[in-house]
Each structure stands twice: as structure tokens, then as C-alpha cells.
mmCIF file of the N, C-alpha and C atoms, coordinates in Angstrom:
data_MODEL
# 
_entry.id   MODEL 
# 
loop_
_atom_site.group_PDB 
_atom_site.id 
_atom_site.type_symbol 
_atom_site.label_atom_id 
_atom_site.label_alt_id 
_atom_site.label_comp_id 
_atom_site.label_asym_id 
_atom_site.label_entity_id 
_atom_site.label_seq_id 
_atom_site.pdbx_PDB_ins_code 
_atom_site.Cartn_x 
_atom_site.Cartn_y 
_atom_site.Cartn_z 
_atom_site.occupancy 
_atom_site.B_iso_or_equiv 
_atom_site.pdbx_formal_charge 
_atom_site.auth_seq_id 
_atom_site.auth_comp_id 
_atom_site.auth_asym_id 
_atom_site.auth_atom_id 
_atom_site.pdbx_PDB_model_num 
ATOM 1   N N  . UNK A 1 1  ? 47.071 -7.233  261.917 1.00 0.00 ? 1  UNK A N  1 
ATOM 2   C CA . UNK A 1 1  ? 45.657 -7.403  261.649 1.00 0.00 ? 1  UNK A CA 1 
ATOM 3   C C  . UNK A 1 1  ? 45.161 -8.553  262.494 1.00 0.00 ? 1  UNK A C  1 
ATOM 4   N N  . UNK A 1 2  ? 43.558 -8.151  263.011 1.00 0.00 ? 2  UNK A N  1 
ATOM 5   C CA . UNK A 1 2  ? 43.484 -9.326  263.953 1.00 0.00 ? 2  UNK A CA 1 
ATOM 6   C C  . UNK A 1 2  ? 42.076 -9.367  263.340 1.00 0.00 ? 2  UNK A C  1 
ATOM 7   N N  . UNK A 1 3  ? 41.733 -10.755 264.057 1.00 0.00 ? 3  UNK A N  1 
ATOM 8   C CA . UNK A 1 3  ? 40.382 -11.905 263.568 1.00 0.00 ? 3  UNK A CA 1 
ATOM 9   C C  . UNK A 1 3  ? 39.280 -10.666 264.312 1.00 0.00 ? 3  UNK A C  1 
ATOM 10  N N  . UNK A 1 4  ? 39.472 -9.860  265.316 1.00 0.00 ? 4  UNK A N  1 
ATOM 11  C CA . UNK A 1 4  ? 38.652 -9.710  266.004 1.00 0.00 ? 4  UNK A CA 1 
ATOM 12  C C  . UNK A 1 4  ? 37.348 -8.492  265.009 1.00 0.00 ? 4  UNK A C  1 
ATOM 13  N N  . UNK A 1 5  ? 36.135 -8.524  264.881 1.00 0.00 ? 5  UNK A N  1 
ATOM 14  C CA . UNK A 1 5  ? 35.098 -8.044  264.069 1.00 0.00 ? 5  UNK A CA 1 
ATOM 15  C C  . UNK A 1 5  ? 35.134 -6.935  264.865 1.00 0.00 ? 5  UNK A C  1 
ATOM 16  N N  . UNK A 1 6  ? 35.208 -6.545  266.096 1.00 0.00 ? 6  UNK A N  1 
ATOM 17  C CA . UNK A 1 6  ? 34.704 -5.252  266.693 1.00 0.00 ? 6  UNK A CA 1 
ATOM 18  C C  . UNK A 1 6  ? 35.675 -3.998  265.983 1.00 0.00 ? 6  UNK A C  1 
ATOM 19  N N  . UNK A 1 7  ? 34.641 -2.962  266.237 1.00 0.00 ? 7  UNK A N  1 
ATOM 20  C CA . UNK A 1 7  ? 35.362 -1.378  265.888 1.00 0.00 ? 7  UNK A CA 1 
ATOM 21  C C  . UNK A 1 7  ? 36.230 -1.193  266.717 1.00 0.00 ? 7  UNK A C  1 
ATOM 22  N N  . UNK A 1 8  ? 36.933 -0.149  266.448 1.00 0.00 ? 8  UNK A N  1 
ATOM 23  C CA . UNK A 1 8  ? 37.900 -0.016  267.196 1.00 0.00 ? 8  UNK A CA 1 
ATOM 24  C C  . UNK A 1 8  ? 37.203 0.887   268.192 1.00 0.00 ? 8  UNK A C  1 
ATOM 25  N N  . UNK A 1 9  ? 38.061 1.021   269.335 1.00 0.00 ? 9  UNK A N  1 
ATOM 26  C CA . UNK A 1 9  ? 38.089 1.597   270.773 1.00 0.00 ? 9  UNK A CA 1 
ATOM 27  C C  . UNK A 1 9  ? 37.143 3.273   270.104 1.00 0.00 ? 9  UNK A C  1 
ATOM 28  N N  . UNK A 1 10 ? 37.755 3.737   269.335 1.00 0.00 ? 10 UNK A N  1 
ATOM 29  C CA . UNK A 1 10 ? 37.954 5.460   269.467 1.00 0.00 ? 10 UNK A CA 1 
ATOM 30  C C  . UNK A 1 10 ? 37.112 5.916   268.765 1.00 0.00 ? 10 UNK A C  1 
ATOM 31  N N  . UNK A 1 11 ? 35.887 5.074   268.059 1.00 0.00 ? 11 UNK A N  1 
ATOM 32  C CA . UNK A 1 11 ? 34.501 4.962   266.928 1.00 0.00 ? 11 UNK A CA 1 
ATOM 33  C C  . UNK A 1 11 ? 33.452 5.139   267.841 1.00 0.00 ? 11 UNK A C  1 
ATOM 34  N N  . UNK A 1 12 ? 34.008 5.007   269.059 1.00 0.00 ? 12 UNK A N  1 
ATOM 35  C CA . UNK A 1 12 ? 32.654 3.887   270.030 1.00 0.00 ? 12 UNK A CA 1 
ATOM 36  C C  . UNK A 1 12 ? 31.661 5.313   270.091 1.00 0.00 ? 12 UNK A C  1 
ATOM 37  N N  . UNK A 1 13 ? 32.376 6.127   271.007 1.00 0.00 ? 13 UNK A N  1 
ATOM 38  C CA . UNK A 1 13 ? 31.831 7.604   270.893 1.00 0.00 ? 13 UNK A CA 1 
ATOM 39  C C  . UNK A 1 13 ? 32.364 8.908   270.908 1.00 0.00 ? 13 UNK A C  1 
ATOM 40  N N  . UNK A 1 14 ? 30.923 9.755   270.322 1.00 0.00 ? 14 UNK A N  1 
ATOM 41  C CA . UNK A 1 14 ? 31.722 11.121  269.705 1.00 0.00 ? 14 UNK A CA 1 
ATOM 42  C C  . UNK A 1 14 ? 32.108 12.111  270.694 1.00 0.00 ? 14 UNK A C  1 
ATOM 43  N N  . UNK A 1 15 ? 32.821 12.690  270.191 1.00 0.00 ? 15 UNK A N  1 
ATOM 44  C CA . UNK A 1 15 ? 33.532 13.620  271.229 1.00 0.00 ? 15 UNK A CA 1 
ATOM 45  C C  . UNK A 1 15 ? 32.207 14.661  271.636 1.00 0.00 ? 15 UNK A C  1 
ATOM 46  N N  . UNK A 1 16 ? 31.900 15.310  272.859 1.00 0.00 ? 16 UNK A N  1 
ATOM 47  C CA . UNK A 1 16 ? 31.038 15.779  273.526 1.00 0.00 ? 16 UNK A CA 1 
ATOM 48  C C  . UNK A 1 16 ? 31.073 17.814  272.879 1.00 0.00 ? 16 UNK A C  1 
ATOM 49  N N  . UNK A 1 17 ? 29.795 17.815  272.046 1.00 0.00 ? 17 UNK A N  1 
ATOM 50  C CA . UNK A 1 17 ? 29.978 19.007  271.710 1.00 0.00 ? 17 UNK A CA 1 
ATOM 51  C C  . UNK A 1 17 ? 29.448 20.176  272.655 1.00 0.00 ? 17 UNK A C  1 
ATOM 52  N N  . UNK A 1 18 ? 29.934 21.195  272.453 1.00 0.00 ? 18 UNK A N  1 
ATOM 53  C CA . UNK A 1 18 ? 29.886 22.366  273.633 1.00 0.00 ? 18 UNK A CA 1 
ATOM 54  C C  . UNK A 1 18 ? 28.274 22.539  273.251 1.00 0.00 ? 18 UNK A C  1 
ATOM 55  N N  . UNK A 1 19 ? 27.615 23.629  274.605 1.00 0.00 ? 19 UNK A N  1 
ATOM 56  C CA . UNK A 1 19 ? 26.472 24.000  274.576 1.00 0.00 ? 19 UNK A CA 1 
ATOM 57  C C  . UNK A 1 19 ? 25.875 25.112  273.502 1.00 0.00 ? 19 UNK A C  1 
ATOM 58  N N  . UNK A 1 20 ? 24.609 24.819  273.244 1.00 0.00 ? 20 UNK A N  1 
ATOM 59  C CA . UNK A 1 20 ? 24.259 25.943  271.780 1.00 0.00 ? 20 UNK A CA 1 
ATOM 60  C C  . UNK A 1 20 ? 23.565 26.828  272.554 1.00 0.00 ? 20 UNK A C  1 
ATOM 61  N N  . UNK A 1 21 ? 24.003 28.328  272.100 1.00 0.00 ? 21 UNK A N  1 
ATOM 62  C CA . UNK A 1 21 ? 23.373 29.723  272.773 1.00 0.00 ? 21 UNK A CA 1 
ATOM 63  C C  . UNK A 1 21 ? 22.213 29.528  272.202 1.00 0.00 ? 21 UNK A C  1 
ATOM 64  N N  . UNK A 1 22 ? 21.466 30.641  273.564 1.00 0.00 ? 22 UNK A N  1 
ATOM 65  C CA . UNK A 1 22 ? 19.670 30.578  273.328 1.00 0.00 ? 22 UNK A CA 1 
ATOM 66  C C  . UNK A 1 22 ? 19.354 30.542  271.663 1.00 0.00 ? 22 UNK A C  1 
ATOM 67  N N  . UNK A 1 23 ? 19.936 31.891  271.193 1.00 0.00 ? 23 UNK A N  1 
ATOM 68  C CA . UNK A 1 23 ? 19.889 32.192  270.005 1.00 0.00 ? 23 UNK A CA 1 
ATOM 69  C C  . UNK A 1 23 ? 20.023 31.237  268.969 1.00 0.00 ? 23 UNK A C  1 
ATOM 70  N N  . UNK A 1 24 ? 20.698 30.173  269.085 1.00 0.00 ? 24 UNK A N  1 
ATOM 71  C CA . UNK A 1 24 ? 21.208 28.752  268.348 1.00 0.00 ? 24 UNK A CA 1 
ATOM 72  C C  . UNK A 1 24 ? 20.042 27.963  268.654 1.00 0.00 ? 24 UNK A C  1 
ATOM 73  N N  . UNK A 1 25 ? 19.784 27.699  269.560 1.00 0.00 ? 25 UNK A N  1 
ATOM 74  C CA . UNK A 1 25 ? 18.698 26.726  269.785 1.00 0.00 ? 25 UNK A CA 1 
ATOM 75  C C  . UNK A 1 25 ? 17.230 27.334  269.507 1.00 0.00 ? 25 UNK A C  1 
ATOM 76  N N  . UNK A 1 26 ? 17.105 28.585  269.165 1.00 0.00 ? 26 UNK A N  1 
ATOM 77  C CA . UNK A 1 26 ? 15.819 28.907  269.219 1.00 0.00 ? 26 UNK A CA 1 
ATOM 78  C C  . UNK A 1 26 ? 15.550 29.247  267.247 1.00 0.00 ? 26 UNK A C  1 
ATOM 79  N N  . UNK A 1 27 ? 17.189 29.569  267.061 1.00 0.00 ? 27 UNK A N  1 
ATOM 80  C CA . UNK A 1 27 ? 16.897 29.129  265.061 1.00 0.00 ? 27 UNK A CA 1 
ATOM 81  C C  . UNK A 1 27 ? 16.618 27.912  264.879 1.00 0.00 ? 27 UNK A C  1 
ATOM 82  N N  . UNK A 1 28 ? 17.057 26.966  265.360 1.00 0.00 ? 28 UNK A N  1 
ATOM 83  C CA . UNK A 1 28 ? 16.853 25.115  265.238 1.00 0.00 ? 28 UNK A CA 1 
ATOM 84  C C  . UNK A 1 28 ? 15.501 25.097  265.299 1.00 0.00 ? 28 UNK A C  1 
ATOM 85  N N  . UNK A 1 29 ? 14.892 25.557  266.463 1.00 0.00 ? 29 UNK A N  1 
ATOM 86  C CA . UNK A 1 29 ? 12.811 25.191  266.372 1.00 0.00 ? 29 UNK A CA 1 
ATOM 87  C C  . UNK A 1 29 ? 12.561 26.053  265.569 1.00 0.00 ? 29 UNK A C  1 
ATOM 88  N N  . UNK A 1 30 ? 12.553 27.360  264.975 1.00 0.00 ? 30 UNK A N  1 
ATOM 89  C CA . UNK A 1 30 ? 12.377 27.610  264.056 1.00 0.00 ? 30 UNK A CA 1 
ATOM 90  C C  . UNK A 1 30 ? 12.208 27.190  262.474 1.00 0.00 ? 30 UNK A C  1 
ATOM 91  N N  . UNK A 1 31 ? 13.716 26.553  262.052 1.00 0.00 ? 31 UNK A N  1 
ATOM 92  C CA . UNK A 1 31 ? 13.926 25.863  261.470 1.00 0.00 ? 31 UNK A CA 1 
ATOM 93  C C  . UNK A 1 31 ? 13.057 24.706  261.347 1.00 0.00 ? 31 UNK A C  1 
ATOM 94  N N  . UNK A 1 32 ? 13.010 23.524  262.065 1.00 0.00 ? 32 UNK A N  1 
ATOM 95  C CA . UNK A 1 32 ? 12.065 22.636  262.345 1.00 0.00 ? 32 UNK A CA 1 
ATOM 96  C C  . UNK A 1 32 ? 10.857 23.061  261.745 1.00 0.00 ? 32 UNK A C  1 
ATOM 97  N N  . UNK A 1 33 ? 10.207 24.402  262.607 1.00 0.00 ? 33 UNK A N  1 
ATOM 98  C CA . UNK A 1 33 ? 8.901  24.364  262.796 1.00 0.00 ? 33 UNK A CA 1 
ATOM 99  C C  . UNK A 1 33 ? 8.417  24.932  261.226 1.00 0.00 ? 33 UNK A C  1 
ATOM 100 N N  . UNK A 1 34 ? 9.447  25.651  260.351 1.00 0.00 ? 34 UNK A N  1 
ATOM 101 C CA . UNK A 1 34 ? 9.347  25.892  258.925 1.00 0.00 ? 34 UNK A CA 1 
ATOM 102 C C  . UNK A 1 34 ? 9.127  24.732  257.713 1.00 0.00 ? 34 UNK A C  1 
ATOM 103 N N  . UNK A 1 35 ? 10.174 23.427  258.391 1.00 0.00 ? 35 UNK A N  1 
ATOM 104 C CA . UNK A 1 35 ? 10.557 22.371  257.571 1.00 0.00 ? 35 UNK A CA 1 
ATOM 105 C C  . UNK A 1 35 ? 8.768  21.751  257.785 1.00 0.00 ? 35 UNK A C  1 
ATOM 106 N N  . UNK A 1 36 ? 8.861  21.605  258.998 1.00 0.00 ? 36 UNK A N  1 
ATOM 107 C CA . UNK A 1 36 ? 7.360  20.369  259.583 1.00 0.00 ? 36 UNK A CA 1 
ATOM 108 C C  . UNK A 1 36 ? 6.130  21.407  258.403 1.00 0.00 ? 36 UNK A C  1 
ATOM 109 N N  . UNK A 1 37 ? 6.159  22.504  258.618 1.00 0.00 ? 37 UNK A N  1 
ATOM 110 C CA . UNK A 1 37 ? 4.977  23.591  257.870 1.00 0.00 ? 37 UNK A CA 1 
ATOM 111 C C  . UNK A 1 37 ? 4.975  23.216  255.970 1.00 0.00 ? 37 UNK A C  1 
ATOM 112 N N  . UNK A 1 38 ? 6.198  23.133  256.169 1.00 0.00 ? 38 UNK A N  1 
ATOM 113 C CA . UNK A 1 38 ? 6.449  22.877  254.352 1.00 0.00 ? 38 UNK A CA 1 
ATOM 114 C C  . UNK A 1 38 ? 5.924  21.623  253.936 1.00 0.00 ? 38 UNK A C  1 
ATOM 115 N N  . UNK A 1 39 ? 6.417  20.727  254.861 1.00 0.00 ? 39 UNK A N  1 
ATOM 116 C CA . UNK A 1 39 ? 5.879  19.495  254.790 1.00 0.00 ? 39 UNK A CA 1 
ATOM 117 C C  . UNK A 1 39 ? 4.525  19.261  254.743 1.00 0.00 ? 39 UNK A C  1 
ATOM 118 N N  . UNK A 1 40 ? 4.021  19.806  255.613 1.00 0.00 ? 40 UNK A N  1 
ATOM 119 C CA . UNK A 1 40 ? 2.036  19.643  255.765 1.00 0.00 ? 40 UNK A CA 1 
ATOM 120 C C  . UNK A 1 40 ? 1.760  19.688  254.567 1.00 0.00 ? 40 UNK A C  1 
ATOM 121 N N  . UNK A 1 41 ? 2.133  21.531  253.856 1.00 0.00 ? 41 UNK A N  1 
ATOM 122 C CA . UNK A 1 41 ? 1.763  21.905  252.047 1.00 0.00 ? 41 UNK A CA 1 
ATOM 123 C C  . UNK A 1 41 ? 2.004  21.289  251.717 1.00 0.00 ? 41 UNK A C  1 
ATOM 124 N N  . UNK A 1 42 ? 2.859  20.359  251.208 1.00 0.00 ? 42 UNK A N  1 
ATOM 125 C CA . UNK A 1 42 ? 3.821  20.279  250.074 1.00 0.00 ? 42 UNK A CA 1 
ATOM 126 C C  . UNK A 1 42 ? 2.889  19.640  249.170 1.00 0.00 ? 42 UNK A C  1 
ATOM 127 N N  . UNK A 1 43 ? 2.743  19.089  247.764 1.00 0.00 ? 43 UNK A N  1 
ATOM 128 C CA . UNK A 1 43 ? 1.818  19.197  246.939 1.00 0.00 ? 43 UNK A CA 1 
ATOM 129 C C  . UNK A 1 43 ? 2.537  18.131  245.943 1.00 0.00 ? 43 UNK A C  1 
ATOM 130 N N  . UNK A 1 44 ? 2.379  17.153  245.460 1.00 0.00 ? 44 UNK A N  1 
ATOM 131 C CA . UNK A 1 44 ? 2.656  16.726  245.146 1.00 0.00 ? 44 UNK A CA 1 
ATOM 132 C C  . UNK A 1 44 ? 2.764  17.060  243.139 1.00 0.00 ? 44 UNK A C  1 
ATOM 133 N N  . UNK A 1 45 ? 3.502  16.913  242.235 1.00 0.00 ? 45 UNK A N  1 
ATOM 134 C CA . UNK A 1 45 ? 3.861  17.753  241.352 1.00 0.00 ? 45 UNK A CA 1 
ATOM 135 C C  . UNK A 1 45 ? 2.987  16.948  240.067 1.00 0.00 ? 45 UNK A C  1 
ATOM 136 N N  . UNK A 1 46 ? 2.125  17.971  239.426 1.00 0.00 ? 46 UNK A N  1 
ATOM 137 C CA . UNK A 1 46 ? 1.375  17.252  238.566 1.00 0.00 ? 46 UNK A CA 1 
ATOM 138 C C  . UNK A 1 46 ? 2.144  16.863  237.142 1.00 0.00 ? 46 UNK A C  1 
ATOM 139 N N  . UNK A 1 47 ? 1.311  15.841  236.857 1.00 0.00 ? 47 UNK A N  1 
ATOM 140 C CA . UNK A 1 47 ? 2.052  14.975  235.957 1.00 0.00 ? 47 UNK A CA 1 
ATOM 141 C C  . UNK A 1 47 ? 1.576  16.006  234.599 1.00 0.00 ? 47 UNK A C  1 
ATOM 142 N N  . UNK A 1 48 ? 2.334  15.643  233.236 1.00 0.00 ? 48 UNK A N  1 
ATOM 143 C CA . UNK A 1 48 ? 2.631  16.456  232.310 1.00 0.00 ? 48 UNK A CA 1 
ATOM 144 C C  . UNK A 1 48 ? 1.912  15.750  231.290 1.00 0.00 ? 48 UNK A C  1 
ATOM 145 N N  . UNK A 1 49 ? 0.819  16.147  230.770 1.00 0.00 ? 49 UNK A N  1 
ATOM 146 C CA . UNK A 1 49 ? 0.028  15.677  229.603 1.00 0.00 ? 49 UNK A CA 1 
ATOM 147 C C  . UNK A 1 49 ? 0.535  15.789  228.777 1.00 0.00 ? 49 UNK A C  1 
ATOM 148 N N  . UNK A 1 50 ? 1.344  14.515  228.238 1.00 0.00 ? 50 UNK A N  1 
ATOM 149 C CA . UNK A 1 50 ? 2.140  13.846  226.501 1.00 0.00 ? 50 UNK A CA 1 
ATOM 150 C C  . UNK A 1 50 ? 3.129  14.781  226.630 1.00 0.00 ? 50 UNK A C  1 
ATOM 151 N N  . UNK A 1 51 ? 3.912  14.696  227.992 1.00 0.00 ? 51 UNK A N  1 
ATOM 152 C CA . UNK A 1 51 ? 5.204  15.362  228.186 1.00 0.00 ? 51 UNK A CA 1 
ATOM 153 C C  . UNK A 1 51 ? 6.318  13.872  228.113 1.00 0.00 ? 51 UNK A C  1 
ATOM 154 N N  . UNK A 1 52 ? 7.376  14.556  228.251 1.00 0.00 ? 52 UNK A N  1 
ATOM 155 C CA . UNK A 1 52 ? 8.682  13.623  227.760 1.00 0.00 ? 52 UNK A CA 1 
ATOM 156 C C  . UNK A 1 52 ? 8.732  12.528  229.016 1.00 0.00 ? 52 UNK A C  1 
ATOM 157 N N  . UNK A 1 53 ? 9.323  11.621  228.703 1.00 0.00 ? 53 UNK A N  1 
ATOM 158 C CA . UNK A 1 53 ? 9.645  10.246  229.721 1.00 0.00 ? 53 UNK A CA 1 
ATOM 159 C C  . UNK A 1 53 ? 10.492 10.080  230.361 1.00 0.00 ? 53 UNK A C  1 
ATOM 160 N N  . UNK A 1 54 ? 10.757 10.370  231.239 1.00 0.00 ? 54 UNK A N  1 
ATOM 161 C CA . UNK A 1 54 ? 12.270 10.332  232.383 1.00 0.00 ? 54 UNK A CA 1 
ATOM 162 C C  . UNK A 1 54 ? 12.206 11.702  233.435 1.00 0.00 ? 54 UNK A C  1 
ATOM 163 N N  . UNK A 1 55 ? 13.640 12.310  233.147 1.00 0.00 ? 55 UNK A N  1 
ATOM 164 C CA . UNK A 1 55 ? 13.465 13.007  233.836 1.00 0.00 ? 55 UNK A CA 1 
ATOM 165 C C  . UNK A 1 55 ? 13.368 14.454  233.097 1.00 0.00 ? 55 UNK A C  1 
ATOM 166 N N  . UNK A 1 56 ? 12.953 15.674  233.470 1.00 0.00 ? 56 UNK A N  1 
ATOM 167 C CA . UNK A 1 56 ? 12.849 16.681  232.799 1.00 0.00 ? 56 UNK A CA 1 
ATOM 168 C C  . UNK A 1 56 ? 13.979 16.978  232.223 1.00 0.00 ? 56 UNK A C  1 
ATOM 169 N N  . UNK A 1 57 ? 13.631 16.689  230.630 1.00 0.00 ? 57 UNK A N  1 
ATOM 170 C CA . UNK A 1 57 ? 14.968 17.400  228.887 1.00 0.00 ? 57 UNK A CA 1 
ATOM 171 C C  . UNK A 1 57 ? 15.483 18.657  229.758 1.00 0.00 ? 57 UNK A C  1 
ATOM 172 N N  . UNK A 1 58 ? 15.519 19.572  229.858 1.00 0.00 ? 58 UNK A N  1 
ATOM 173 C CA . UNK A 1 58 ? 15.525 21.032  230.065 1.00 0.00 ? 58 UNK A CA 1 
ATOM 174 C C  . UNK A 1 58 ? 16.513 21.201  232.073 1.00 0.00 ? 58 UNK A C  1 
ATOM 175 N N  . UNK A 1 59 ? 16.624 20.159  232.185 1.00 0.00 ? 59 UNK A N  1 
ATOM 176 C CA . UNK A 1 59 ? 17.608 19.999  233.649 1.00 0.00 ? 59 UNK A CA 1 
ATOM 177 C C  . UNK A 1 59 ? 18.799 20.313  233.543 1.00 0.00 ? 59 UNK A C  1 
ATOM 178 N N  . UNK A 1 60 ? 19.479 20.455  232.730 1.00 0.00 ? 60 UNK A N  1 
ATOM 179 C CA . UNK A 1 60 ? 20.563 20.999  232.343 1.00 0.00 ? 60 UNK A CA 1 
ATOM 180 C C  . UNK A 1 60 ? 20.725 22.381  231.848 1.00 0.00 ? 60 UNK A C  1 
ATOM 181 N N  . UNK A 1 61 ? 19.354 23.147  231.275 1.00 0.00 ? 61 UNK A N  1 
ATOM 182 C CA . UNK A 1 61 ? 19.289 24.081  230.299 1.00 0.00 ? 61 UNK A CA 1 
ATOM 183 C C  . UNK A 1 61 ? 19.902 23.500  228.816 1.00 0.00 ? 61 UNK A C  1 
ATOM 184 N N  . UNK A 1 62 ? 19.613 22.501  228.405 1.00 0.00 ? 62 UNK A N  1 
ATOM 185 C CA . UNK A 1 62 ? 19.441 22.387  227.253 1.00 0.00 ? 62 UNK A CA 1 
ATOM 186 C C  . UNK A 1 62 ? 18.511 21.021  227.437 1.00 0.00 ? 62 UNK A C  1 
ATOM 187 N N  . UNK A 1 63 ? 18.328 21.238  225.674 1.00 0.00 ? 63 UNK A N  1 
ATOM 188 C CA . UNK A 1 63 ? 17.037 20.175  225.556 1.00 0.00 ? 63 UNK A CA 1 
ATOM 189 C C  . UNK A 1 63 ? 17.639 18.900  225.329 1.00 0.00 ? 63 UNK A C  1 
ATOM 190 N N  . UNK A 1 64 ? 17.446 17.773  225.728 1.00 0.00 ? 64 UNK A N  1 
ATOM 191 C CA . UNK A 1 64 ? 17.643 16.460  225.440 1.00 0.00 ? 64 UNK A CA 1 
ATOM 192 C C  . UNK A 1 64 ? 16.880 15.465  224.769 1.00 0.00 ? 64 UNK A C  1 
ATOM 193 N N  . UNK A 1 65 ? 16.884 15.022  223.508 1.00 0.00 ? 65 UNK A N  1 
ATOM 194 C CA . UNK A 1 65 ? 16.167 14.567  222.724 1.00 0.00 ? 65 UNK A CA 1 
ATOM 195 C C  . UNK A 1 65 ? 16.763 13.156  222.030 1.00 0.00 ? 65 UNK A C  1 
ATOM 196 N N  . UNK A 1 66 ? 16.298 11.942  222.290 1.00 0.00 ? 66 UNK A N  1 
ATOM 197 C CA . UNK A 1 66 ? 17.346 10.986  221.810 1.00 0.00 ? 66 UNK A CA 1 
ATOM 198 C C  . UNK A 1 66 ? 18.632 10.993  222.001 1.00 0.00 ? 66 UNK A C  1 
ATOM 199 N N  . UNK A 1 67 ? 19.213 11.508  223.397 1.00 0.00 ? 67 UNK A N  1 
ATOM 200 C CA . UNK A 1 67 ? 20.729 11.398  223.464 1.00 0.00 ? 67 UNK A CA 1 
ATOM 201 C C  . UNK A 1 67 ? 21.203 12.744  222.932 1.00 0.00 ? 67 UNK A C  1 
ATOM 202 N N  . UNK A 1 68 ? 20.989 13.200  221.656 1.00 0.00 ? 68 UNK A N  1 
ATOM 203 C CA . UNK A 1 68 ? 21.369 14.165  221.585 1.00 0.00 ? 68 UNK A CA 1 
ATOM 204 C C  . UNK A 1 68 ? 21.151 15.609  222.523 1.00 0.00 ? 68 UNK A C  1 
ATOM 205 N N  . UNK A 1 69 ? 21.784 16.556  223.169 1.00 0.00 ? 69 UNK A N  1 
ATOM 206 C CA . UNK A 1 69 ? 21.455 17.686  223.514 1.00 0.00 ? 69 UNK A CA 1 
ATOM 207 C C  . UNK A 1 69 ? 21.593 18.470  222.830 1.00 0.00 ? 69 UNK A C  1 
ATOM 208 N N  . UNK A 1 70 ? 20.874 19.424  223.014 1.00 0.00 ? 70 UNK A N  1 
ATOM 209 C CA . UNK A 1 70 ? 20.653 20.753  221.589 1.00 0.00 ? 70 UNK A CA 1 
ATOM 210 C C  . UNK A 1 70 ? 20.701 22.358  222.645 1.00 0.00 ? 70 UNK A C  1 
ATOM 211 N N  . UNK A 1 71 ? 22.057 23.131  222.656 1.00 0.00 ? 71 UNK A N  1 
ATOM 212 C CA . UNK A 1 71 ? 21.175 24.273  223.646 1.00 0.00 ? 71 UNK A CA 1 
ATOM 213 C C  . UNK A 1 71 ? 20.127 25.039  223.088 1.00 0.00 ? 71 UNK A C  1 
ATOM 214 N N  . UNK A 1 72 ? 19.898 25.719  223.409 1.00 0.00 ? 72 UNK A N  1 
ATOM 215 C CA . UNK A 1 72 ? 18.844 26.497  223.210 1.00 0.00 ? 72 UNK A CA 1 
ATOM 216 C C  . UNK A 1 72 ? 19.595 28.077  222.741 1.00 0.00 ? 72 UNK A C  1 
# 
């Protein structure tokens, strides 16, 4: 073991990945151009009039009530 802080030699960089077919690169902007679209919509989730405090009881499929869970 040595004083020295640097990474080692073989971290520095990644091994060089092969080229992506048209077909590969043209699902990726796709992809993208679906994610960026979702993003514009996306809607932020309305809050729940004298609904429960945390996170939604029912995330599990059962109800959570004081610690206790109850299924349904």
C-alpha cells in the first residue's frame, strides 16, 4: 500500500466501444426525441384533498394505516 492518492493506471480510461448500426443510432434519437416530448407534457400530479400524509397507503396493494397494513 502506498501514500500515493491517485487512481490507479487502468480507471483512467474506458475501453473503446465498437460502432452503433444506423438502426442503433437512429432508435437512440428516437428514444431521446420521445423522452424530451414527455418531458415538455409532463404535468405535475395534483395534490389529494384530506388525502393521507406521506407516501401513497395503497403502494404496496395494501392499505397502511398507523403502521399497521391491512390487505384488502
Amino acid at each position: 500500500m502506498t501514500d500515493d492518492p491517485s487512481p490507479p493506471e487502468a480507471a483512467e480510461s474506458p475501453p473503446p466501444r465498437k460502432p452503433l448500426s444506423p438502426a442503433a443510432q437512429r432508435a437512440l434519437a428516437e428514444a431521446e426525441a420521445r423522452r424530451l416530448a414527455a418531458e415538455a407534457n409532463a404535468r405535475p400530479a395534483a395534490r389529494e384533498f384530506q388525502g393521507s400524509k406521506g407516501p401513497e397507503p395503497t403502494r404496496y396493494g395494501d392499505w397502511e394505516r398507523k403502521g399497521i397494513a391491512v390487505d384488502f
